[in-house]
Every structure is written in C-alpha cells, then in structure tokens.
C-alpha positions in Angstrom: 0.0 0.0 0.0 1.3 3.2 -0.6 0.0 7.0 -0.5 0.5 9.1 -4.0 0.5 13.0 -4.0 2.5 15.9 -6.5 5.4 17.2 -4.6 4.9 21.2 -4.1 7.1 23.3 -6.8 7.9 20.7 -9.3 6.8 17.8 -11.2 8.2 14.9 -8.7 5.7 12.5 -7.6 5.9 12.1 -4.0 5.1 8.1 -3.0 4.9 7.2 1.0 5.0 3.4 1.6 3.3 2.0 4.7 6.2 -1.0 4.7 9.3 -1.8 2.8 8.3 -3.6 -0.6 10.3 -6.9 -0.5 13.2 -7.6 -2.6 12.1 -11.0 -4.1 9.4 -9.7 -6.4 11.2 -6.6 -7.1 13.9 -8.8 -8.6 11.7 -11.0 -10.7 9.7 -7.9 -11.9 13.1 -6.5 -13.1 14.0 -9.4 -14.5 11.1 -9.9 -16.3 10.9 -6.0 -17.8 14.8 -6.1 -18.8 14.0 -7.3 -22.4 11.4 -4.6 -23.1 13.4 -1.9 -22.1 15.4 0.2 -25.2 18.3 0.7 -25.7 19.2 3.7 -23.1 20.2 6.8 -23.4 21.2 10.6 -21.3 18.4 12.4 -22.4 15.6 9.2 -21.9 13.2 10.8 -19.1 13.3 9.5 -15.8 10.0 8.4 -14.0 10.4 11.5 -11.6 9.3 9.1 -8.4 10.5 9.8 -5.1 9.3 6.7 -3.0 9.4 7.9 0.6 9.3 5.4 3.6 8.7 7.1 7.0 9.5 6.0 10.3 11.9 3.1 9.3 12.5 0.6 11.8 16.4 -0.9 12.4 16.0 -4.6 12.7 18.1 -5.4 15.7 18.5 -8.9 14.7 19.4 -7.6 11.0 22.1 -5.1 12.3 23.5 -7.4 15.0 24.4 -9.9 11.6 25.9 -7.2 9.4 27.9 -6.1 12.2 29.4 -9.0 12.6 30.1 -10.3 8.8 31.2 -6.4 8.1 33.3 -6.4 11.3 31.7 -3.0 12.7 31.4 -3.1 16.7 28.5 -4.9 18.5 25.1 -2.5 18.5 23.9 -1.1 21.4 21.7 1.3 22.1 24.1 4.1 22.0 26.4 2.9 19.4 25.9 5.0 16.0 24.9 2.9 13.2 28.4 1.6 10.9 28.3 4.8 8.1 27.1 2.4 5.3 24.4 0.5 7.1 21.1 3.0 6.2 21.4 1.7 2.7 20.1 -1.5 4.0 17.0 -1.0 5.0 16.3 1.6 1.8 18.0 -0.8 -1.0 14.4 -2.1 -1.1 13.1 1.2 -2.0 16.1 1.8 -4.6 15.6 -1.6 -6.4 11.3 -0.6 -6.6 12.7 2.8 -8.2 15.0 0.8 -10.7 12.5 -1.7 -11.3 9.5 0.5 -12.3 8.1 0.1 -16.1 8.7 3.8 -16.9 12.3 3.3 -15.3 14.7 3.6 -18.9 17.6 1.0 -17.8 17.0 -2.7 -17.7 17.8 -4.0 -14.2 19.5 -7.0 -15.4 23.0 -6.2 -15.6 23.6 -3.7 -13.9 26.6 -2.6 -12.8 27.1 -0.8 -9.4 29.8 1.4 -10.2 30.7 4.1 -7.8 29.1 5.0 -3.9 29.5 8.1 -2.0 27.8 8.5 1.7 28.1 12.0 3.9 26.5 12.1 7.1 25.9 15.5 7.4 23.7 15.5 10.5 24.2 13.8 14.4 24.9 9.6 13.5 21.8 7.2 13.6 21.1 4.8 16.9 19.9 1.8 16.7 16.0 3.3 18.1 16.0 5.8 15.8 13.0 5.5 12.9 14.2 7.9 10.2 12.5 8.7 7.3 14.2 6.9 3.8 13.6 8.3 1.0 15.1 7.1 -2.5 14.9 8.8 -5.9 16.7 8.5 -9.8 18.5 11.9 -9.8 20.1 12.1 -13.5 21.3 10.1 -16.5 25.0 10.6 -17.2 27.0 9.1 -20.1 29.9 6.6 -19.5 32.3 4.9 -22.4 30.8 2.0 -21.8 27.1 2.9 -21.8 24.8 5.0 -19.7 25.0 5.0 -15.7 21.7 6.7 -13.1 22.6 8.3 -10.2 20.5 7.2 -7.7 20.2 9.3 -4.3 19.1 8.3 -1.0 18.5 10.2 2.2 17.5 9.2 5.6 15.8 12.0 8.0 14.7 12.8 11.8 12.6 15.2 12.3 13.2 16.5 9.0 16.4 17.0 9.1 18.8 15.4 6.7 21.5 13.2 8.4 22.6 10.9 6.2 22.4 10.7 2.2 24.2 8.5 -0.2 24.7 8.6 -3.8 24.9 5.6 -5.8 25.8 5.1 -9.8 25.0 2.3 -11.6 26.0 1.7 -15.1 23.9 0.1 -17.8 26.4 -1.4 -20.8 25.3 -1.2 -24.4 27.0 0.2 -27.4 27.9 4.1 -27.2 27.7 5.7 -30.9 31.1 7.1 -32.0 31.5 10.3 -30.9 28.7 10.5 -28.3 31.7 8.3 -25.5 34.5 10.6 -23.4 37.5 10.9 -25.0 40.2 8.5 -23.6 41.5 10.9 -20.7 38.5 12.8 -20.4 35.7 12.1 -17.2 34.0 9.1 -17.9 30.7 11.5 -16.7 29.5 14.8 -17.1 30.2 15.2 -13.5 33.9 16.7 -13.0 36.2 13.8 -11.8 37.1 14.8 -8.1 41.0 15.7 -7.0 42.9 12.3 -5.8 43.2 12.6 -2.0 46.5 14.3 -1.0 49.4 11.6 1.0 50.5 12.7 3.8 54.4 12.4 3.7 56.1 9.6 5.0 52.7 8.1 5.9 53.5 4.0 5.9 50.5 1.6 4.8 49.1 -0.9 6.6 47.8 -3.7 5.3 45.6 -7.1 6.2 44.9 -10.1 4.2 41.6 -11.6 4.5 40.6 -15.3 3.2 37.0 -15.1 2.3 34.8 -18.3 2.1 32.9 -19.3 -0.6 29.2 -18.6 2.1 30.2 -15.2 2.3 27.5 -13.9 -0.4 25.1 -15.9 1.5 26.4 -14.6 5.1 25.6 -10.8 3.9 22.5 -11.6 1.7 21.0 -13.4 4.7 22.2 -10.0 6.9 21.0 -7.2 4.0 18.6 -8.9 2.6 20.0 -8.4 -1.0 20.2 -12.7 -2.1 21.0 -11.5 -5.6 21.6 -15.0 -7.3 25.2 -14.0 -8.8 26.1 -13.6 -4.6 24.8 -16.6 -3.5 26.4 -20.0 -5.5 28.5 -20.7 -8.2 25.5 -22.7 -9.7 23.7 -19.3 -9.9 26.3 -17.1 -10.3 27.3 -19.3 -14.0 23.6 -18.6 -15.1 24.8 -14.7 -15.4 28.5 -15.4 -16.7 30.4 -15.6 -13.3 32.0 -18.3 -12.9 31.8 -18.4 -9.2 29.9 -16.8 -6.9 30.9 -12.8 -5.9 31.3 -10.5 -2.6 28.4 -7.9 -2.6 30.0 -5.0 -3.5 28.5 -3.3 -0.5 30.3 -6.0 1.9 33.5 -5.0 0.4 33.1 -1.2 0.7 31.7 -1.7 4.5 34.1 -4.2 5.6 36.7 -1.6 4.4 35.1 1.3 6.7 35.0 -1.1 9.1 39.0 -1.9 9.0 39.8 1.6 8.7 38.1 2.6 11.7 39.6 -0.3 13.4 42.9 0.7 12.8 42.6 4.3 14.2 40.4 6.0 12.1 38.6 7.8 15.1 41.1 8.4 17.3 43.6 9.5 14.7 41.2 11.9 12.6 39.6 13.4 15.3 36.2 11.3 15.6 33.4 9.2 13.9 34.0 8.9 10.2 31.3 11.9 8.7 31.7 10.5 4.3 33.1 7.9 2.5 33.2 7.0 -0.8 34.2 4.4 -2.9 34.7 3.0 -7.0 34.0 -0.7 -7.6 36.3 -1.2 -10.2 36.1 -5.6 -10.7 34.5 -8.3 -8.5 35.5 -10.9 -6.0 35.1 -14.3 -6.8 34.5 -16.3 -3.6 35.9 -18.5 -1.8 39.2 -16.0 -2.8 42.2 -14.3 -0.8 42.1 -10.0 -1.2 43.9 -7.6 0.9 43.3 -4.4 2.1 45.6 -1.6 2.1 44.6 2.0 4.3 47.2 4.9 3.9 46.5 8.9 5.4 45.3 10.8 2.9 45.2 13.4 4.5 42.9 16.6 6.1 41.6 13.7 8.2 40.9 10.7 6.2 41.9 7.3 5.7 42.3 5.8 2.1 42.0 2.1 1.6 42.5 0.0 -1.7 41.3 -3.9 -1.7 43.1 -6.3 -4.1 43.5 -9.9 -4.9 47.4 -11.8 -5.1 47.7 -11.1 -8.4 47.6 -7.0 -8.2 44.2 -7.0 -9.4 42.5 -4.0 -7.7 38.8 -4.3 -6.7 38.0 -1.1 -4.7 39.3 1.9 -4.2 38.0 4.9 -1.7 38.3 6.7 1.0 36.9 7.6 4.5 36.7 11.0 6.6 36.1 11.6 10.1 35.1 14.8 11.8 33.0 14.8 15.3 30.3 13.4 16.3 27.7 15.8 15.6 29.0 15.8 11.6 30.2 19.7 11.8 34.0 18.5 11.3 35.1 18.5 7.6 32.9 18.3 4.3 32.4 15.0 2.5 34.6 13.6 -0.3 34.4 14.8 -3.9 31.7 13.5 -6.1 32.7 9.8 -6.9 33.4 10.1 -11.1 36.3 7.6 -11.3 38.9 7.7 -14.2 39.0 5.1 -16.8 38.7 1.1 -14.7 37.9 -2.4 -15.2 34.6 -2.4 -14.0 33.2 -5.5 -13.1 29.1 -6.4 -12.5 28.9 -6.3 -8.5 24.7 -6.9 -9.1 21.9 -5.5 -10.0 20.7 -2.7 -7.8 23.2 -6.1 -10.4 37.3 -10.6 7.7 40.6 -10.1 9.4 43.1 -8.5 12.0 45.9 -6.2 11.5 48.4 -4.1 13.5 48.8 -0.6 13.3 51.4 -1.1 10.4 52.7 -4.4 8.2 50.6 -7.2 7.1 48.3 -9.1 9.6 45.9 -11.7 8.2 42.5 -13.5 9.0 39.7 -15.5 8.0 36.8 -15.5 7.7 35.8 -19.2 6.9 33.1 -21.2 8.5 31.5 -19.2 11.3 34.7 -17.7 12.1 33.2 -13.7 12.6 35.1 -10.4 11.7 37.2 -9.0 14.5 35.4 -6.2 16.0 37.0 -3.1 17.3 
C-alpha cells in the first residue's frame, strides 16, 4: 500500500509506503521488464518518483548480523549505526525505483559502479525510525554505456542526516562520438582531485581469506540474495564463474578496517563521508587484501586487491565529530577510466597498526570487531 501525492514546486511524484516492498518480487519484476526496455540513453526521461518510507525501523537482529560479517562493533543502544548501514533498509526502496516500467535502464545487468555517503547530521542509533527516501537523480554518459545516479536520504525530524549517492551503469553500445575521450571524465560530473598523502605516511595492510558462504552470510544479513552472490550454480547462469562479494560488503568491511585501525582516534572522531569506485568483483571462496594509507585533512584511504595486483575497490573515509560539523564530505565519486566488473543489479581479518596481519573468515569464524 502506498500513499501518491504531487510534490509542491515541481513535477516529482511524491510516493509514502506504509512498509518496505520486498526484494524477491522486485527482482523477478526486473528481471522480467529487462527485455522490453530500449536501448538507453542521457536524455531518456526519468520516472520522476521519489518513493518515501517514513518512520523506518532498524531490525536489531538484522544489524547485529551485518555487524558481525562487516566487522563493525557490536550494536547497542548508544552505538551509532556503521556509516554504510542506512542503505540496508532503503536498497528495497532503490531496487522498486530501478524496477519500475517507466524506469529507462534494464535491471538485469547492472553494474554498481561508484558510492559516495556524507552524514551531514548527528549519527543514527539503533532506536532511531528515520524517514528513507530514495529517488533517480540524472542520466549521465559513461564509455561504456549509460550509468543513473540514484540518491538516497535518511531523516529525523526532517532534518537530513545521512544521504548516499549511488551510480549504476547500464552497458550497451555508445555511438562514435557520443563516449568521453580517452583521458577525459568518464561523466558529465567533473572527476574529483585524488586525496592528497600525507608524507612519510607508511600503509598498513591485512589479508583476509574469504569463504565461498560469504555472499550468503551478507545476503542473509542485508537482505540483498542476488543470485550472482549466493552459489557458483547461480552465479554461471549470469556469466560468473563463481559466486561474488556484494560490492556493498566490500566497501563496509573496508570502513570497518579503517576505523579499526585508528580511524577515530587518529582523525579526530566518527567517520562523517566515504566514498568508494568498484572497479572488478571478487570471486568467492578468494584471498584479497586491504591496504589503508593517510590521505590526509583527516581521512583514511584504503584500496582492496586480490594476489595477483588486481585491484577491486578503491576509496576513502573521513572523520570529523560526532555531531558531523567536522570537515565536508569527499568529492563526487566520477572515477577515471577502470575495469569495471558487475557487482549486481541494484546487479574478515586482523591487523596491526602497520605491516601485514591476516585473518579468515571461513566457517562461522566472525570479523574481528573493534
């Protein structure tokens, strides 16, 4: 059930939900549009929905699982949320956006490129019941197709506290001409300045074995069972040929090491943005490593690749106080030319304070916590 109404000074359709739609039917219905959808392009019109869910609940169970398979601290009542975790309970709202018929991009296939979360308000608790809202914001061209930036914001009392934004890039041909230039921003969105190195800053760096249930550990704890996530049976029917991470485990189980290894105490408090580029998936069971370095003006930049060099993430995470008036949020994520790899349609460790430590994360074996 939801409520429709016209949003006040523009053409957006304001849509209230009374519950979060669930995720298995929203996947089939995407599946099942994908072939009737055109080939895309920037100026196709977007459905100019903004679905709105108010007074969200946090499943304590829910949280207490991605916690642990992320590696974030136990919840409690007064422990802030983990930075990326709102996009859990609003992925829902996201996938009915992507999903809908007048929606230009088929679901199937796409590629979660790029993520970039501020938290520009006081951190979420566990009790809290914000309002979610999630919305397409624009259509921007990409060599390799077209990508939507999709927004999402959580609110309390009608403030605005947390808000992510989210590209996903559809892949069909790009008429000559009509691509970026090699060199040029792969968006219409100016590329952002690389983080500045602090000098003599030394990396650190941990190795973590991941499992081949790991997919299946984080879909059970986001809800998100995307079939490429959860076997290699499944994940051959879409060209994997085993299973893959969740792109959103790698990026939070990145946060989560940074702020492990110092992140608040070094840069001055709880981390207030991160962003992050997906740039190739993680085939599971598989060995990564993940390297944090100072970039500087308080912020912690971390890079996750496999043995061979292969680099599957890149971003970065800053920290300000705990009331988010410390420092402004990273640059708009518009990465540079990369080997992008499908991380789903939307389709682990210890370490020292510097070297290599290692862990696993087989069998029920959880994340060390901080």
């Amino acid at each position: 059930m939801d409520a429709t109404r016209a949003a006040r000074g523009g053409e957006a359709t304001v849509r209230t939900l009374t519950a979060a739609p669930a995720l298995g039917p929203l996947l089939l219905r995407g599946a099942l549009r994908s072939p009737l959808k055109r080939t895309p392009h920037t100026g196709a019109p977007l459905p100019g929905t903004r679905l709105v869910l108010p007074s969200a609940r946090i499943d304590a169970r829910r949280l207490a699982a991605y916690a642990e398979v992320c590696g974030f601290p136990e919840p409690g009542p007064e422990v802030p949320l983990p930075l990326p975790y709102p996009h859990v309970p609003a992925f829902p709202l996201a996938m009915r956006v992507l999903t809908e018929r007048a929606f230009p991009l088929p679901v199937l296939g796409l590629v979660h490129t790029a993520i970039e979360v501020t938290r520009p308000g006081p951190p979420l608790l566990p009790g809290d019941r914000p309002e979610l809202s999630v919305h397409a914001a624009a259509l921007v061209p990409h060599r390799r197709g077209t990508e939507v930036v999709v927004v999402t914001e959580a609110r309390l009392d009608g403030e605005l506290v947390w808000e992510s934004r989210s590209r996903y890039l559809a892949r069909h041909p790009v008429p000559p001409g009509s691509a970026p230039a090699p060199g040029e921003p792969m968006t219409t969105e100016p590329a952002p300045a690389e983080p500045a190195t602090t000098d003599g800053g030394a990396e650190r760096a941990v190795e973590w074995r991941l499992p081949g249930g790991l997919g299946r550990r984080y879909g059970s704890a986001s809800g998100d069972r995307n079939p490429i996530h959860l076997h290699p049976l499944t994940a051959r029917l879409f060209g994997f040929p085993r299973a893959i991470a969740h792109g959103m485990w790698t990026f939070a189980r990145c946060l989560a090491e940074a702020d492990r290894q110092g992140g608040p105490e070094l840069r001055g408090g709880q981390p207030v943005a991160a962003r992050a580029a997906f740039r190739a998936p993680v085939l599971l069971p598989g060995t990564v490593r993940c390297v944090l370095r100072d970039a500087g003006a308080g912020a912690t930049a971390f890079t996750l690749r496999s043995g061979d060099g292969r680099t599957h993430l890149d971003g970065e995470a800053r920290y300000g106080d705990v009331n988010g008036d410390e420092g402004e949020g990273p640059a708009g994520t518009a990465p540079g030319d990369r080997d992008l790899g499908p991380q789903g349609p939307t389709g682990a460790g210890s370490g020292s304070g510097s070297g290599t430590g290692s862990g696993d994360l087989s069998g029920g074996t959880s994340a060390p916590r901080a």
